[in-house]
TIKEFI-830337 format. One record per residue (C-alpha): residue number from 1; x, y, z. Coordinates in steps of 0.05 Angstrom, whole numbers. Example, Ala and Ser with C-alpha at 12.3 -4.5 7.8 and 13.67 -1.06 7.14 Angstrom:
<site><num>1</num><u>246</u><v>-90</v><w>156</w></site>
<site><num>2</num><u>273</u><v>-21</v><w>143</w></site>
END
This chain:
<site><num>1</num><u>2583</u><v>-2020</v><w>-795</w></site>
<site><num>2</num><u>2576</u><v>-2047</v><w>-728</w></site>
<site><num>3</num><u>2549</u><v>-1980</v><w>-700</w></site>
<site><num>4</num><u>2487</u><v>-1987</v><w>-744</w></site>
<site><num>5</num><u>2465</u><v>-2046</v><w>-730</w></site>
<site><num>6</num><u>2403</u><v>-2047</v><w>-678</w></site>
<site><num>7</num><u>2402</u><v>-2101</v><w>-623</w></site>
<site><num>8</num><u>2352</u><v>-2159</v><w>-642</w></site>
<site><num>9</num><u>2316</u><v>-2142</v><w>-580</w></site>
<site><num>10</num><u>2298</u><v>-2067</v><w>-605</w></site>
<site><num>11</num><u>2274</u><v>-2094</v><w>-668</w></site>
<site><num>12</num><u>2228</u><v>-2141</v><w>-638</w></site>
<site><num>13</num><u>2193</u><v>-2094</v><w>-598</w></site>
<site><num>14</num><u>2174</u><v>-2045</v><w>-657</w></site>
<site><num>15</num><u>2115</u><v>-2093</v><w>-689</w></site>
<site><num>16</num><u>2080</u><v>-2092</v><w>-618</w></site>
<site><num>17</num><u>2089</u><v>-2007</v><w>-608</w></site>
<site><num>18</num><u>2060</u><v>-2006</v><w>-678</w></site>
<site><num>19</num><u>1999</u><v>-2029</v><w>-663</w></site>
<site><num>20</num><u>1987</u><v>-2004</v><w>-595</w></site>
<site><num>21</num><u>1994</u><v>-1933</v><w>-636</w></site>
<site><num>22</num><u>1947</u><v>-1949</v><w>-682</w></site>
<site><num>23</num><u>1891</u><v>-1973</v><w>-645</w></site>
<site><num>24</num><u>1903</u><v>-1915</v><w>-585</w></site>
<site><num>25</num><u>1855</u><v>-1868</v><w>-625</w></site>
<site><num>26</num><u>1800</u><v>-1919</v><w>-640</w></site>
<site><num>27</num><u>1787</u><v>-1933</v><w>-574</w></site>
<site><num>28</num><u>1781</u><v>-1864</v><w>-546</w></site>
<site><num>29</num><u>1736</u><v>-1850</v><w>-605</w></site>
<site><num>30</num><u>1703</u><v>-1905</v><w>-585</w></site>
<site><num>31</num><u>1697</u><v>-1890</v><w>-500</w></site>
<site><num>32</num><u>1665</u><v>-1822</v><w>-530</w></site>
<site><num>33</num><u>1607</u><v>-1849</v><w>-563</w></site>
<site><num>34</num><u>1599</u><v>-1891</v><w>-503</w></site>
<site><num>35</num><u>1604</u><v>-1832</v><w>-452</w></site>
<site><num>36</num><u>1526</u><v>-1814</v><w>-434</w></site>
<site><num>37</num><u>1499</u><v>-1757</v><w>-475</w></site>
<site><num>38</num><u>1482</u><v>-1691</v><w>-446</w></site>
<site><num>39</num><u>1394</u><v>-1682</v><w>-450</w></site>
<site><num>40</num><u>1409</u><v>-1619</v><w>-494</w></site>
<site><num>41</num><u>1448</u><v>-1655</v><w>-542</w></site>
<site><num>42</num><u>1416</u><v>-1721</v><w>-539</w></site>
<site><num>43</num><u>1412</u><v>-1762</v><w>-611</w></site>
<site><num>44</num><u>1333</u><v>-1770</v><w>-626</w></site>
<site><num>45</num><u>1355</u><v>-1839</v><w>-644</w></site>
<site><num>46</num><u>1363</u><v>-1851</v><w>-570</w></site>
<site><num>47</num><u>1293</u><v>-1875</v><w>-538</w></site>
<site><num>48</num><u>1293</u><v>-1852</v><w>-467</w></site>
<site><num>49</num><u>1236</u><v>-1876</v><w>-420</w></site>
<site><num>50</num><u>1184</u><v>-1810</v><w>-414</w></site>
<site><num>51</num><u>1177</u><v>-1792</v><w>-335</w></site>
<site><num>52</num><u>1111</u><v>-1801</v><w>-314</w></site>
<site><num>53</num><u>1095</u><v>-1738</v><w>-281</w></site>
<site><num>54</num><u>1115</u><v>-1706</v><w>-356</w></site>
<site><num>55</num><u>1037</u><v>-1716</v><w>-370</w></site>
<site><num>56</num><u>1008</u><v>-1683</v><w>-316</w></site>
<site><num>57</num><u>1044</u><v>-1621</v><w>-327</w></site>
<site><num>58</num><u>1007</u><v>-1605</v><w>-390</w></site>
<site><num>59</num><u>941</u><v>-1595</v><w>-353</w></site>
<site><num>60</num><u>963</u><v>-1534</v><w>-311</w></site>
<site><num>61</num><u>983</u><v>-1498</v><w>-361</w></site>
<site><num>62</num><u>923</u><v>-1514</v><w>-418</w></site>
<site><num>63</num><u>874</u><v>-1484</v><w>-357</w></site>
<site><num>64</num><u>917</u><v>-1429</v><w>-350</w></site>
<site><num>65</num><u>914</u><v>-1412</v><w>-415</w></site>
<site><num>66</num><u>844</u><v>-1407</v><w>-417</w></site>
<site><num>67</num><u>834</u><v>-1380</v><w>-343</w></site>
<site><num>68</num><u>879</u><v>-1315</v><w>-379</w></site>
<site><num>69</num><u>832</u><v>-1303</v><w>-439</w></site>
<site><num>70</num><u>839</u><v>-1221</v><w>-467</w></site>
<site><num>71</num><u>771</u><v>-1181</v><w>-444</w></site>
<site><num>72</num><u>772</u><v>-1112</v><w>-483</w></site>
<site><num>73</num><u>728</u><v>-1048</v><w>-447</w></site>
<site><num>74</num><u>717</u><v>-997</v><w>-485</w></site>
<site><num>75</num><u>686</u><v>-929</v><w>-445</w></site>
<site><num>76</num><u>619</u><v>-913</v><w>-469</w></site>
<site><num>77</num><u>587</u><v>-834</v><w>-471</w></site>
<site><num>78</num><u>552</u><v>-862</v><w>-410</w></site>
<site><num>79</num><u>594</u><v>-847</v><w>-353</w></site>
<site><num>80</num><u>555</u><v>-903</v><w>-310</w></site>
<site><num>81</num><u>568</u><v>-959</v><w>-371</w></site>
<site><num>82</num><u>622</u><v>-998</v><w>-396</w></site>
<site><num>83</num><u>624</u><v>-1029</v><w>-454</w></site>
<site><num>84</num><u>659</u><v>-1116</v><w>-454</w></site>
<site><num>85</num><u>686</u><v>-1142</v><w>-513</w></site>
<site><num>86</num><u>709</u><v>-1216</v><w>-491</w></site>
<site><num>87</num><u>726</u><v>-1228</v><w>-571</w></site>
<site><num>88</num><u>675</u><v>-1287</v><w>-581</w></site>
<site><num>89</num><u>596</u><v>-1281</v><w>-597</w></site>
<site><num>90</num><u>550</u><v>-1270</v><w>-538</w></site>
<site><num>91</num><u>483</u><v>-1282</v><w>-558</w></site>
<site><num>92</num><u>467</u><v>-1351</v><w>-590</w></site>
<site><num>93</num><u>453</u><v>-1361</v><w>-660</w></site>
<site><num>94</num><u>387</u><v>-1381</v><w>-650</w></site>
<site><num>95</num><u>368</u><v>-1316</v><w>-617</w></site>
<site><num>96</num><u>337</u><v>-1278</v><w>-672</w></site>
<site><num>97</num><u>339</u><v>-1212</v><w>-633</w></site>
<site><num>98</num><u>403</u><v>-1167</v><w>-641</w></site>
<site><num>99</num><u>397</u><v>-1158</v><w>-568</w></site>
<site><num>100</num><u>375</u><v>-1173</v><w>-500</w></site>
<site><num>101</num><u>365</u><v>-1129</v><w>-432</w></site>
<site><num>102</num><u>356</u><v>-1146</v><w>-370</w></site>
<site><num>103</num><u>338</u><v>-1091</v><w>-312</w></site>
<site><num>104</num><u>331</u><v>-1131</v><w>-258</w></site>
<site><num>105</num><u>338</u><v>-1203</v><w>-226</w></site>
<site><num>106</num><u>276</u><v>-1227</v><w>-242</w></site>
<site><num>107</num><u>285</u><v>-1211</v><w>-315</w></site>
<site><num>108</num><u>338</u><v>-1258</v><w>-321</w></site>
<site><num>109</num><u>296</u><v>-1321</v><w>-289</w></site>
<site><num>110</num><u>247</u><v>-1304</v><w>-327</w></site>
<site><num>111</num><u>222</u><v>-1333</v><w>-408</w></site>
<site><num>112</num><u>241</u><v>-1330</v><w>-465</w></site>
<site><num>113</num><u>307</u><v>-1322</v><w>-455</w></site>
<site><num>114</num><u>341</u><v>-1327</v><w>-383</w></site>
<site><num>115</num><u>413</u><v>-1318</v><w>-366</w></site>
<site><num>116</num><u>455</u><v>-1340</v><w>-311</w></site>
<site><num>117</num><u>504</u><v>-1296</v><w>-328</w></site>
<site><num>118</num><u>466</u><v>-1234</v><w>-321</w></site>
<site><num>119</num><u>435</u><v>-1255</v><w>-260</w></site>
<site><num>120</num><u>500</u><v>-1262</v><w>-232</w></site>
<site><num>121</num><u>523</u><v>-1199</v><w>-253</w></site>
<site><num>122</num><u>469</u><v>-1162</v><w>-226</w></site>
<site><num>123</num><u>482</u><v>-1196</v><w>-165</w></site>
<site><num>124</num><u>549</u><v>-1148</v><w>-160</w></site>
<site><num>125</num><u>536</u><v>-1094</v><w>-114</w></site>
<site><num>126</num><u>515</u><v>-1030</v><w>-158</w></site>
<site><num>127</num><u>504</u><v>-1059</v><w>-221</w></site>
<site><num>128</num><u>434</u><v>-1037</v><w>-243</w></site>
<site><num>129</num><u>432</u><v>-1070</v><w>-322</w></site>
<site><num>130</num><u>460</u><v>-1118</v><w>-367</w></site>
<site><num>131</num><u>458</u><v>-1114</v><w>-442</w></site>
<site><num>132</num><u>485</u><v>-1165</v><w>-491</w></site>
<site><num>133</num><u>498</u><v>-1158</v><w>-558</w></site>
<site><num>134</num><u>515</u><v>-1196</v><w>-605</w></site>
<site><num>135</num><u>591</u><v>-1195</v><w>-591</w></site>
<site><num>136</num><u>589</u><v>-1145</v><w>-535</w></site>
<site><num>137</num><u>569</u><v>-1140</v><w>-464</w></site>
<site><num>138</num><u>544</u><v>-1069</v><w>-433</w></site>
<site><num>139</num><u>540</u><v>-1071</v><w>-360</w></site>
<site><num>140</num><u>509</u><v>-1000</v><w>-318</w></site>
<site><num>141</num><u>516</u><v>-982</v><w>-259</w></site>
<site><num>142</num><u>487</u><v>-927</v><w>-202</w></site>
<site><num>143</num><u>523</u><v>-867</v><w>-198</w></site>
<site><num>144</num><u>543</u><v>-872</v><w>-128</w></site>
<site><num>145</num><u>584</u><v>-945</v><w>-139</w></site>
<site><num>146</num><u>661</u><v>-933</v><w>-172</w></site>
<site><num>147</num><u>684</u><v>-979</v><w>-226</w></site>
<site><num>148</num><u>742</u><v>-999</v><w>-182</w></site>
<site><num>149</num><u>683</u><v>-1033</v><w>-141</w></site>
<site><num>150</num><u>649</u><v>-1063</v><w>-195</w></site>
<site><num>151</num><u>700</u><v>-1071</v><w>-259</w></site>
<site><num>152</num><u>746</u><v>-1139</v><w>-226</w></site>
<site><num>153</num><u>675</u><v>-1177</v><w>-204</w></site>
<site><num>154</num><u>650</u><v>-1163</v><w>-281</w></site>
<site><num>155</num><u>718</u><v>-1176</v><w>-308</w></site>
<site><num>156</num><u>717</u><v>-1252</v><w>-264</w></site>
<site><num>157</num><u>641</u><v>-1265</v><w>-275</w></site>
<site><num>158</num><u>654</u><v>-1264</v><w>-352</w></site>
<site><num>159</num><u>712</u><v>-1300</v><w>-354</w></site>
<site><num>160</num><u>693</u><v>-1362</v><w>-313</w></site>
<site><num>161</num><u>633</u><v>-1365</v><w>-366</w></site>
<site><num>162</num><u>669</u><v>-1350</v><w>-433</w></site>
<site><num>163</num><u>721</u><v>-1403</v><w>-411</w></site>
<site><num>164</num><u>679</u><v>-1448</v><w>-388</w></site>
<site><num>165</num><u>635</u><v>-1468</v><w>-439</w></site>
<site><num>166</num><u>575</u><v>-1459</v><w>-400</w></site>
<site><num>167</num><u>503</u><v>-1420</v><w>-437</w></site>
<site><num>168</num><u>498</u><v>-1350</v><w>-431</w></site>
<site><num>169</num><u>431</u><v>-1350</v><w>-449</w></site>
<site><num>170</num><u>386</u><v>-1402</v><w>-454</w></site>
<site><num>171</num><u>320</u><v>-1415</v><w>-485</w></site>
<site><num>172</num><u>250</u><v>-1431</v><w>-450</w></site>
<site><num>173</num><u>179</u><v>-1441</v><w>-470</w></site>
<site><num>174</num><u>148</u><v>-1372</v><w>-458</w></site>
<site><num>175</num><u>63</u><v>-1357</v><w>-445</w></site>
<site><num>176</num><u>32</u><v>-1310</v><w>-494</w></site>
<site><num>177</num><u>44</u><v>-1238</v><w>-476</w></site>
<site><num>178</num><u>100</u><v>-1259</v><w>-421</w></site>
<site><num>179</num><u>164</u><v>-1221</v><w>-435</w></site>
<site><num>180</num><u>218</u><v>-1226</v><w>-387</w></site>
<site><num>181</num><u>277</u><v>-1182</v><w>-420</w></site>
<site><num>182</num><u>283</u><v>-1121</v><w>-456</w></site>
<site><num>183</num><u>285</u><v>-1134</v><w>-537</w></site>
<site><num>184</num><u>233</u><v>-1171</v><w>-585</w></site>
<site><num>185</num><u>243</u><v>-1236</v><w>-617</w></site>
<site><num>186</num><u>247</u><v>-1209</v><w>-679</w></site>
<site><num>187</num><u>297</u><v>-1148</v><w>-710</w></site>
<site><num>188</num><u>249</u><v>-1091</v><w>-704</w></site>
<site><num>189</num><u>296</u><v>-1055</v><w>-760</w></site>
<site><num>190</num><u>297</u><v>-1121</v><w>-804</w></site>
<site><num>191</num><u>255</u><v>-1112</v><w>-878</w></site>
<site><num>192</num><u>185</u><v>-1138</v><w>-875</w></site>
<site><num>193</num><u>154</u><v>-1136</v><w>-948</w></site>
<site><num>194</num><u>86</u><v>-1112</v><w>-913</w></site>
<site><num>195</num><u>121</u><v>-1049</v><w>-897</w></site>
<site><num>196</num><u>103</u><v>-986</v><w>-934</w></site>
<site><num>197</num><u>150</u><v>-950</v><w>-967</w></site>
<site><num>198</num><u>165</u><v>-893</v><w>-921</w></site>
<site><num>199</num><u>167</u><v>-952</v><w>-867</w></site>
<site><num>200</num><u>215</u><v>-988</v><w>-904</w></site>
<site><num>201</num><u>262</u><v>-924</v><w>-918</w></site>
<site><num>202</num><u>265</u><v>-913</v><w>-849</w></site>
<site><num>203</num><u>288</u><v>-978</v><w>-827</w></site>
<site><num>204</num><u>343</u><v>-977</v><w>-876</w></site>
<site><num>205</num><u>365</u><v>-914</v><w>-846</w></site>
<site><num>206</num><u>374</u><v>-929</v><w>-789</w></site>
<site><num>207</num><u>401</u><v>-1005</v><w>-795</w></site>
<site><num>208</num><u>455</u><v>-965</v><w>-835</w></site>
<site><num>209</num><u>469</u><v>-899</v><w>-816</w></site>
<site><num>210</num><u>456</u><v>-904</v><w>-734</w></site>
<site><num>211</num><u>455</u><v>-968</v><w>-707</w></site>
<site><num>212</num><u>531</u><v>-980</v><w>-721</w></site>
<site><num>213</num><u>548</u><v>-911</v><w>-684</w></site>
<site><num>214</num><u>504</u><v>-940</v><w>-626</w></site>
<site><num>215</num><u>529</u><v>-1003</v><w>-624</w></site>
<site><num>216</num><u>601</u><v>-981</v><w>-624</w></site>
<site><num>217</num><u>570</u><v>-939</v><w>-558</w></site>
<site><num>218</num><u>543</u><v>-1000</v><w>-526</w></site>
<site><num>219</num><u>476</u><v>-996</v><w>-549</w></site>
<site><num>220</num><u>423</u><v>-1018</v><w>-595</w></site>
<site><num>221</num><u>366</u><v>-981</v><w>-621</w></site>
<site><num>222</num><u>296</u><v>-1004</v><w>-627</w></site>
<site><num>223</num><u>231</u><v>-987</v><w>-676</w></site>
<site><num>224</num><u>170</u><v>-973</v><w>-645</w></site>
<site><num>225</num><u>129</u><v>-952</v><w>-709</w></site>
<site><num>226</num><u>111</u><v>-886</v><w>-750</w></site>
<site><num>227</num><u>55</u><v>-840</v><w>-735</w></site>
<site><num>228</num><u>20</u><v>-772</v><w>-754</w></site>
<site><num>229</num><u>96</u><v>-768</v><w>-780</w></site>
<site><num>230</num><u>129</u><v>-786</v><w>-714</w></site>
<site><num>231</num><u>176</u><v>-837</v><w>-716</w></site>
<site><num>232</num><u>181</u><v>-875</v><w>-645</w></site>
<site><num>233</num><u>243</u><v>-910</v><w>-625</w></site>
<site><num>234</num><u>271</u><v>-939</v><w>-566</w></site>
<site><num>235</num><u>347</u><v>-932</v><w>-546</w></site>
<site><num>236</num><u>373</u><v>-993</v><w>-505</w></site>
<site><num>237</num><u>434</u><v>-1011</v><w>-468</w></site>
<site><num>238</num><u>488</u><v>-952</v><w>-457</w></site>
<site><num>239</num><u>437</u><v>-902</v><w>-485</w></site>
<site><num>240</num><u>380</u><v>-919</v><w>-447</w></site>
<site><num>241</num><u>408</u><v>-871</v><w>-387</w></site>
<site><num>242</num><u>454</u><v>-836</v><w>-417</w></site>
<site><num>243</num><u>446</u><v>-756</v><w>-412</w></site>
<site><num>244</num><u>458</u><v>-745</v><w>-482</w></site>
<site><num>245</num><u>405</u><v>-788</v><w>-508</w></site>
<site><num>246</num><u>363</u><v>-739</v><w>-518</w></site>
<site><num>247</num><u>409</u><v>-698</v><w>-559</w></site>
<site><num>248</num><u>425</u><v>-763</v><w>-599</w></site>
<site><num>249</num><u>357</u><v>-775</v><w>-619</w></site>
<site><num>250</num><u>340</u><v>-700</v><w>-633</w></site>
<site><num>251</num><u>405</u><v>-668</v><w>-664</w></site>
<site><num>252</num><u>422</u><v>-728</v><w>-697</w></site>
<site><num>253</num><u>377</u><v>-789</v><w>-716</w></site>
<site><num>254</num><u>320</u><v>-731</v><w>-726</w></site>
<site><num>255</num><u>352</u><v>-688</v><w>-762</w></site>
<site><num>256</num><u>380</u><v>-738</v><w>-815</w></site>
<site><num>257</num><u>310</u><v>-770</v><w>-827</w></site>
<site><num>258</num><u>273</u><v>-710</v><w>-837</w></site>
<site><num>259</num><u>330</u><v>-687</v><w>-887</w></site>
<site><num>260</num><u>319</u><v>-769</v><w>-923</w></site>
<site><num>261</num><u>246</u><v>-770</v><w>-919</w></site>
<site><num>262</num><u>204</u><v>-706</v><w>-926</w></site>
<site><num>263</num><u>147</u><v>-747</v><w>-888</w></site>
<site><num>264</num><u>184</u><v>-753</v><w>-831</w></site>
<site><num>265</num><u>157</u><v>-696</v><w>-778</w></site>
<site><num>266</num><u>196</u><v>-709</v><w>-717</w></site>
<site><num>267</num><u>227</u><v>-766</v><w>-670</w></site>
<site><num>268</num><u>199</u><v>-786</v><w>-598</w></site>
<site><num>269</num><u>230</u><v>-828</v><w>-552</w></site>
<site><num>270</num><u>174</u><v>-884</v><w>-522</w></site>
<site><num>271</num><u>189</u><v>-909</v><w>-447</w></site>
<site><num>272</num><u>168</u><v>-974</v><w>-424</w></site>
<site><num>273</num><u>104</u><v>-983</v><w>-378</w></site>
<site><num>274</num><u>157</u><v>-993</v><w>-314</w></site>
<site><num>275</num><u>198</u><v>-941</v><w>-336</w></site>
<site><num>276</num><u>133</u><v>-888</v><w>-347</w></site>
<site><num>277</num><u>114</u><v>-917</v><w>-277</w></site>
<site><num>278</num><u>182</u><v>-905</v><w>-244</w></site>
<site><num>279</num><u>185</u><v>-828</v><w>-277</w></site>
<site><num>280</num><u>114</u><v>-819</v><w>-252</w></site>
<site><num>281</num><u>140</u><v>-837</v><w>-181</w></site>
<site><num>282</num><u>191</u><v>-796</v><w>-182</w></site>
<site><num>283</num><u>161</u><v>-739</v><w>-198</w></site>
<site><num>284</num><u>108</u><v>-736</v><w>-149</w></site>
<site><num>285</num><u>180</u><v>-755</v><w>-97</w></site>
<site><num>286</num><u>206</u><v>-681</v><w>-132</w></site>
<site><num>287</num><u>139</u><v>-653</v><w>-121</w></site>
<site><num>288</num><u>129</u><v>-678</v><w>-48</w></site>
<site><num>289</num><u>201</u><v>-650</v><w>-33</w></site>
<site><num>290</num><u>187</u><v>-587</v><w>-62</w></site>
<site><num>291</num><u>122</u><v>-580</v><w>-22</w></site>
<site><num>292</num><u>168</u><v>-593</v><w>44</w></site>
<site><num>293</num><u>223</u><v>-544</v><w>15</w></site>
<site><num>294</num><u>186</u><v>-492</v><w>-8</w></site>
<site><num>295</num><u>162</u><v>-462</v><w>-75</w></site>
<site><num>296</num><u>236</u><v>-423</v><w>-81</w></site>
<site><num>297</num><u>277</u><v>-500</v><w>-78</w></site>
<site><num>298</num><u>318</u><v>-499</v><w>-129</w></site>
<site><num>299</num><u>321</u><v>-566</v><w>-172</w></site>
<site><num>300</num><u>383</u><v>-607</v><w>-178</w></site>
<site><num>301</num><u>432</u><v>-558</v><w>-142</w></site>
<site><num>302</num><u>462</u><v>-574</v><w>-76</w></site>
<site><num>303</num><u>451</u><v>-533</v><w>-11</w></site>
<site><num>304</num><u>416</u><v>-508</v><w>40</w></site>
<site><num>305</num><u>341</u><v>-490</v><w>2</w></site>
<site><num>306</num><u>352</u><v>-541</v><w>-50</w></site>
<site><num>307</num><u>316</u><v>-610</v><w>-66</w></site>
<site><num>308</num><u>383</u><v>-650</v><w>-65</w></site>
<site><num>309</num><u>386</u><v>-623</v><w>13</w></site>
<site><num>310</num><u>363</u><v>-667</v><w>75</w></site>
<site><num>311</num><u>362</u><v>-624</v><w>140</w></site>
END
């Protein structure tokens, strides 16, 4: 019985262990949610002062955002003209006409309708028009300037402007008579009750059936009236220089009105005073050349006895 019995000094010592067990796990529970948090697991609870450069990040990236904006080309049947799709509208609401040319830097100071942006771009070296549409952009160049020259200085030109909220075209108070840009202030295809009815059949024709093939070229096409069974129209933008308008007006927009309309005779294509001018010119150029040359030049080939040939 003796050998059982603890010493009193044993005994004493168990109520103070006891404790010291008990509270061991408390208090590392408690030094972890003290220990500071890692910023990937932080509580949301926990209100952490924001660094003050965290503001001024934001702006880069908000301008680069916009600085990066998606331009789509699309190749046109014109090997000198692309065709811009910068996803937003072009021409401003206000603009009645579908479209508007301009053929040269004066057209784009000039009224009704003058554009920075296509003076600029016919600033680029080689660039000889600009066409907008309504969503669209056609630029054309010479022959003799690649698209690797020309194609980045479009691409930048139309970007600074689209992202930079600045007018593409404005508006000014134009003189009677004084036209500046290549289009009419009024849809030449649009109904007009005063029409006749062969008139109006055409129209609808060709607001239907060919401008939205021309369109998706580029282009635009314009009516110039109906006479003695010719109808006269005017092909704009891409298909101004292209070497298959002709076969587009003939083989195609011909041949479906005269199979619509039984008054329908023919189709002609009208120039524009300059552009009559500037054919004129160039054909007493060909004839002058030819003079020089002889009457056995050969035109459009390349060599010795040819008009292409400079000696």
């Amino acid at each position: 019985m003796a050998s059982s019995v603890l010493p009193r000094a044993v005994v004493r010592s168990f109520p103070r262990a006891t404790p010291s067990l008990r509270c061991s796990s408390p208090r590392i529970a408690t030094r972890c949610l003290h220990q500071p948090a890692s910023p990937i697991t932080a509580s949301r609870l926990q209100h952490r002062p924001t660094p003050s450069w965290s503001q001024k990040v934001a702006q880069p990236s908000t301008t680069i955002a916009r600085r990066t904006m998606f331009i789509q080309t699309e190749p046109t049947p014109n090997a000198d003209a692309l065709k811009f799709n910068p996803n937003q509208r072009v021409l401003p609401e206000t603009i009645s006409s579908p479209f508007l040319e301009y053929l040269s830097p004066r057209s784009t100071l000039a009224p009704p309708h003058p554009s920075p942006l296509a003076a600029q771009l016919l600033n680029i070296d080689g660039v000889t028009s600009v066409f907008f549409g309504a969503d669209y952009i056609t630029v054309t160049k010479d022959s003799s300037t690649p698209w690797s020259h020309v194609k980045p200085e479009v691409f930048a030109l139309i970007t600074e402007y689209m992202t930079s909220g600045q007018p593409l075209v404005n508006t000014v108070a134009a003189k009677a008579g004084e036209q500046g840009q290549g289009g009419q202030e009024a849809d030449s295809l649009a109904y007009d009750e005063n029409d006749e009815e062969v008139v109006g059949m055409i129209k609808e024709l060709l607001d239907t059936r060919v401008r939205p093939a021309i369109q998706a070229d580029g282009g635009d096409i314009e009516y110039r009236g109906f006479h003695d069974g010719q109808v006269l129209l005017k092909l704009r933008g891409a298909c101004r220089t292209c070497d298959s308008s002709t076969v587009t007006l003939k083989n195609g927009i011909e041949s479906m009105l005269m199979h619509y309309i039984e008054e329908v005779k023919g189709v002609q294509h009208v120039l524009d005073q300059e552009e009559d001018v500037a054919i004129q010119e160039f054909a007493k150029f060909e004839e002058k050349l030819r003079q020089q040359k002889g009457p056995e030049a050969v035109k459009g080939t390349v060599g010795k006895d040819s008009l292409d040939f400079v000696g």
